[in-house]
N, C-alpha and C positions, 0 to 999 in steps of 0.2 A: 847677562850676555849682551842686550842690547845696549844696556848703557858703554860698555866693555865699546862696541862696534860705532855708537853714534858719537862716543869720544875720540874716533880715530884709529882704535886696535885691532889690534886680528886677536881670535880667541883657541886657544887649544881647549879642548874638553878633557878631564879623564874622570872614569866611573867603574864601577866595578856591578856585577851581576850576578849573583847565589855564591854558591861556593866550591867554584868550579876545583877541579884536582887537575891542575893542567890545561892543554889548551881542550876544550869540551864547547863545541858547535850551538849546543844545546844554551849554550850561556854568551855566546857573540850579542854586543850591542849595536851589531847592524842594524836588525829589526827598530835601532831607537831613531835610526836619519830622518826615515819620512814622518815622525811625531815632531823630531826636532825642526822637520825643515817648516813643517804647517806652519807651525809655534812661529818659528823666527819670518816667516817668508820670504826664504830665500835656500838657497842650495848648502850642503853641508857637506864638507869632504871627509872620507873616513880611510884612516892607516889600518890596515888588516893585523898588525903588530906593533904594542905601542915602543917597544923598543926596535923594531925593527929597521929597516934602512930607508924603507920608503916614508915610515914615522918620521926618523930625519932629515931627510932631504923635503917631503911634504911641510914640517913646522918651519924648516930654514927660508921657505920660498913666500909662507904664506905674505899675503896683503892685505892694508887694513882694509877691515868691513870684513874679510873671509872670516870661516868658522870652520876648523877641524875637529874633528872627534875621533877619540884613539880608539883602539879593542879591546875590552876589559882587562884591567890594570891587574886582573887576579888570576889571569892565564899564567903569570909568574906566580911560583910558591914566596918569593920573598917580600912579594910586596904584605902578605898577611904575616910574613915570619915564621908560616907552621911548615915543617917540614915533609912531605908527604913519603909513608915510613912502611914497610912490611911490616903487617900485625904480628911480625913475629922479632921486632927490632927490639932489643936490649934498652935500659935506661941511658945509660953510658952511649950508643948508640944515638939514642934519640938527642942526648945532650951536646953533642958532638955537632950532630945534623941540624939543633937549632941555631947554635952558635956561626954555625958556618955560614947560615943562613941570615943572620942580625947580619952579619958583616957585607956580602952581598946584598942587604937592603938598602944599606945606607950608599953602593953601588948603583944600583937603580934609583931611588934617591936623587942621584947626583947626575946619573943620566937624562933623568925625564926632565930635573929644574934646568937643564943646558937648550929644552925647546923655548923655555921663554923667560923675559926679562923683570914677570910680577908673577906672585904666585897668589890666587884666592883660593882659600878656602869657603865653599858654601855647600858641605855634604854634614849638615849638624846630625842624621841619623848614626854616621859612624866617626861622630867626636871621639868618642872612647875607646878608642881603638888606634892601638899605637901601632899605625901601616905605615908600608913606604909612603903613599902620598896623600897621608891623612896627618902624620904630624912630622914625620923624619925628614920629609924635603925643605919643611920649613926652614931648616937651619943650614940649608942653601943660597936661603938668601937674605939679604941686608934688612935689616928693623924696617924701614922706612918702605921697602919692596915686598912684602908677607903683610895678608891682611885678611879682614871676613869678607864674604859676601853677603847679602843682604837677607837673608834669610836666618844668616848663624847671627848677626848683628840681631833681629828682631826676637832668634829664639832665647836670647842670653837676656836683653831688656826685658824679655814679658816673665823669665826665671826670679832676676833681677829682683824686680818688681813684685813679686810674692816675695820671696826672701829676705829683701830686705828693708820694702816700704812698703811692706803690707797696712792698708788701711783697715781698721779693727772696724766690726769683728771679726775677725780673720777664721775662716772652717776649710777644713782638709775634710775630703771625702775617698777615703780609700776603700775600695772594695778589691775582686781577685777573689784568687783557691787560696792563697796559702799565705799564711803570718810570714812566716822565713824569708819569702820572695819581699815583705813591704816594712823589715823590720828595723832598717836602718834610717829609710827616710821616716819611719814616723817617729821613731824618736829623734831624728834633728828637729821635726814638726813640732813636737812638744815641748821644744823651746821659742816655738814663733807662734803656734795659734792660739786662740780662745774657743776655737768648737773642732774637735774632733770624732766622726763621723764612723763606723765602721759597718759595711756591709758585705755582700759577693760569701763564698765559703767559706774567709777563713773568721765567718761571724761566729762556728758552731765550733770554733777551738774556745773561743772567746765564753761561751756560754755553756758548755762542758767543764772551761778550768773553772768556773762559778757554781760547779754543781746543778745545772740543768740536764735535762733530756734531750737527747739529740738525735736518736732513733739512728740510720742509718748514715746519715750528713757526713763530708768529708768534714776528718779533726786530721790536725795534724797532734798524735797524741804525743810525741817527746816534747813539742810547744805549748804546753799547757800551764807549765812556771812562769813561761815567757809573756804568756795573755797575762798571767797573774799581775803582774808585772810592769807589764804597759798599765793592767788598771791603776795600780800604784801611785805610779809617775804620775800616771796624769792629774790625779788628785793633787798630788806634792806642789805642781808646778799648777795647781789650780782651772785647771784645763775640764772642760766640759765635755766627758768621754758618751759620746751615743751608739749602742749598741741594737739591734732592731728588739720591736717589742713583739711581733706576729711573723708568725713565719709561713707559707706556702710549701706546701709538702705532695712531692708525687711518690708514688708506690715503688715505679721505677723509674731509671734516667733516660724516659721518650718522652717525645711532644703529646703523644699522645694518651699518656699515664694518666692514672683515676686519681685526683688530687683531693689536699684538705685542707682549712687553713688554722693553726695553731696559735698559740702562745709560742712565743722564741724559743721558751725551757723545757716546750711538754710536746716534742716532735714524738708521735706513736713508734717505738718499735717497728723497723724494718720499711719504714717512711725514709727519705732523706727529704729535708729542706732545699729548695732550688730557690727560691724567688721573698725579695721580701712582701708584705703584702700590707694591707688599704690603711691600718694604723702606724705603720712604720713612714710608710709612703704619707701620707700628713702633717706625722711628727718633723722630719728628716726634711720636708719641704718650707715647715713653719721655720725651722733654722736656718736654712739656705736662704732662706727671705729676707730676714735681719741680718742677713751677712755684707760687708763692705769688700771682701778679697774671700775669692771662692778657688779653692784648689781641689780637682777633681781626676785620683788615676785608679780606675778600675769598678768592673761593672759590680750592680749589686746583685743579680743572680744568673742564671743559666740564661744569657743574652739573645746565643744563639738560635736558641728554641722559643718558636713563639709565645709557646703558652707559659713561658717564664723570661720573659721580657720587661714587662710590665713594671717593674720598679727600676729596672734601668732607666727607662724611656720618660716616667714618670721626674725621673732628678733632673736628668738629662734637661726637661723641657722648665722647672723651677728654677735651674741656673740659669737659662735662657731667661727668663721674668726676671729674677734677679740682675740681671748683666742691664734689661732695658730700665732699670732704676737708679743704675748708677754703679754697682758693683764691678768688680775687676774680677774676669771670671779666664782660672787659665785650664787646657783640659790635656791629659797626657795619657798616654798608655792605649794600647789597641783598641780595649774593646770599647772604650769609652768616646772615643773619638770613632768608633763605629757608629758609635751610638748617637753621638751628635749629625754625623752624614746622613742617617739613613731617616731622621726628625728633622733634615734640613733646616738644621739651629748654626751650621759652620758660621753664619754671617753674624749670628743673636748672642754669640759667647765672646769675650775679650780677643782671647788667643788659644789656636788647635797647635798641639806641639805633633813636628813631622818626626822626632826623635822620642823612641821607646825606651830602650833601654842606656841612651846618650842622657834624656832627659832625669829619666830615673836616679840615677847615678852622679849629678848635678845638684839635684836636689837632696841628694843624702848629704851633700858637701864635699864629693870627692871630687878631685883635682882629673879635669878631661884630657889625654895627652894633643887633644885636635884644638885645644883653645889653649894649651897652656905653650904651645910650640909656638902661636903667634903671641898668647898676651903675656904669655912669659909670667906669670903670677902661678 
């Protein structure tokens, strides 16, 4: 925005807020002026409808150096394309009602690119999301006038950058509940690294399909061929598969639970595992050490709760030592990027990804409609 204003322009804003069903109070981006105006220092004008009358005649007038901000772009249903529908609407109904909707988007679309004469994109959270004005406006306007802003440009270099000039030894550290949720990026990963890493819950699918103990631990049990499977691969493709070796086991899922700590395979009956623990936390660390490119989405146990923190916080601060020796450290997914904030490492790791499930999804190799509208690849 500032460079946008110190180069001569005026800036239109557009943003979206939850998942409003219409226009809902509750989700106005007013409340965002006085952060914006801190931020910029200076005054911010706000259209109370971004397609509204005052929307237009406010963007026609503005002058450079002003800065407008519209109403959430999602007070319209077309801009997300979902149709908002009687729980009691028919298929055909609904098929009707989405279609009707594509085509009004690409309306809206066409209205909002008519406020201005360059379109940036810099919302890389909702790349993957083919909205009115996340990819459909782009083809409003001319190759040379559609571009990133500076935040999609550094999230797509530091992707980039693992993916494709990964310096070895390259380790992927995924953790999470559930194999299903991280199954596609890790196998595009098993064609790019040399250490893979696995922790968080879906360690005890992993060592369940090998025939361990698991006591009460979330498995996901229809993915059990699927762990097999991954172990597989990784062999095939020579990849260096680490699964934790001790596991931390509470009686039940509170902070305040009577704990124990095990072998990974021999979790007691009616135990569930939450946390990795002191030998895993070692192991897991000695790797991240000799790492040159460290990719890290998801925690490795129950985060939240203090008293199974500990091996999150634990990696979290190895990567950080690794990053100050020279490593390329990228870190994505909520909880992990919690978990860097709250160890105040944001500054001591390469690159914090502001895109979860944008990110996610990039890394699997899938094609974003929010970067592919401008890079057209």
């Amino acid at each position: 925005i500032n460079k946008i204003i110190n180069d001569g322009g005026c800036v239109i804003l557009m943003s979206h807020l939850g998942r409003p069903e219409g226009r809902m109070e509750k989700y106005s981006l007013k409340p965002v002026l006085t952060v914006l105006e801190k931020h910029l220092g200076k005054k911010v004008l706000f259209a109370d409808d971004c397609l509204g009358e005052s929307a237009v005649k406010m963007s026609a007038e503005l002058k450079p150096g002003e800065v407008l901000l519209l109403e959430n772009v999602r007070f319209y249903p077309e801009e997300e394309g979902k149709p908002i529908l009687p729980e009691t609407a028919t298929d055909e109904e609904k098929k009707a009602a989405k279609a009707e909707l594509k085509a009004k988007q690409k309306e809206l679309a066409r209205k909002l690119a008519g406020y201005a004469e360059v379109y940036v994109n810099d919302a890389f959270g909702t790349a993957h999301r083919a909205h009115g004005t996340t990819a459909v406006i782009a083809d409003c306007y001319p190759e040379d006038r559609r571009m990133f802003g500076f935040l999609i440009n550094s999230e797509l270099a530091a992707m980039d950058k693992v993916l494709n000039n990964a310096q070895h030894p390259f380790t992927a550290i995924m953790g999470g509940a559930k194999v299903s949720d991280k199954i596609m990026l890790i196998e595009n990963l098993l064609n790019r690294v040399d250490n893979l890493i696995i922790g968080g819950g879906m360690t005890y699918t992993f060592i369940k399909a090998k025939g361990g103990k698991i006591g009460k631990s979330l498995c996901e049990e229809d993915k059990l061929d699927l762990a097999l499977k991954i172990i597989e691969k990784a062999k095939e493709k020579g990849v260096k598969l680490y699964l934790p070796a001790d596991s931390l086991n509470a009686e039940k899922f509170e902070n305040d639970a009577n704990t124990n700590i095990t072998a990974v395979d021999a979790v007691p009956d009616g135990w569930l595992g939450l946390d990795i623990a002191e030998e895993t936390i070692r192991e897991f660390s000695a790797v991240i050490g000799n790492s040159k490119t460290i990719l890290w989405n998801g925690p490795m146990g129950v985060f939240e709760m203090e008293k199974f923190s500990k091996g999150t916080t634990a990696i979290a601060k190895a990567i950080a030592e690794a990053t100050a020796r020279g490593a390329f450290s990228l870190i994505g997914g909520g909880d992990s990027v919690a978990a860097i904030n709250k160890n105040n490492l944001a500054e001591k790791v390469s690159y914090v990804s502001t895109g979860g499930g944008a990110m996610l999804e990039y890394m699997e190799g899938k094609k974003l409609p929010g970067i592919t509208a401008i890079r057209g690849d």
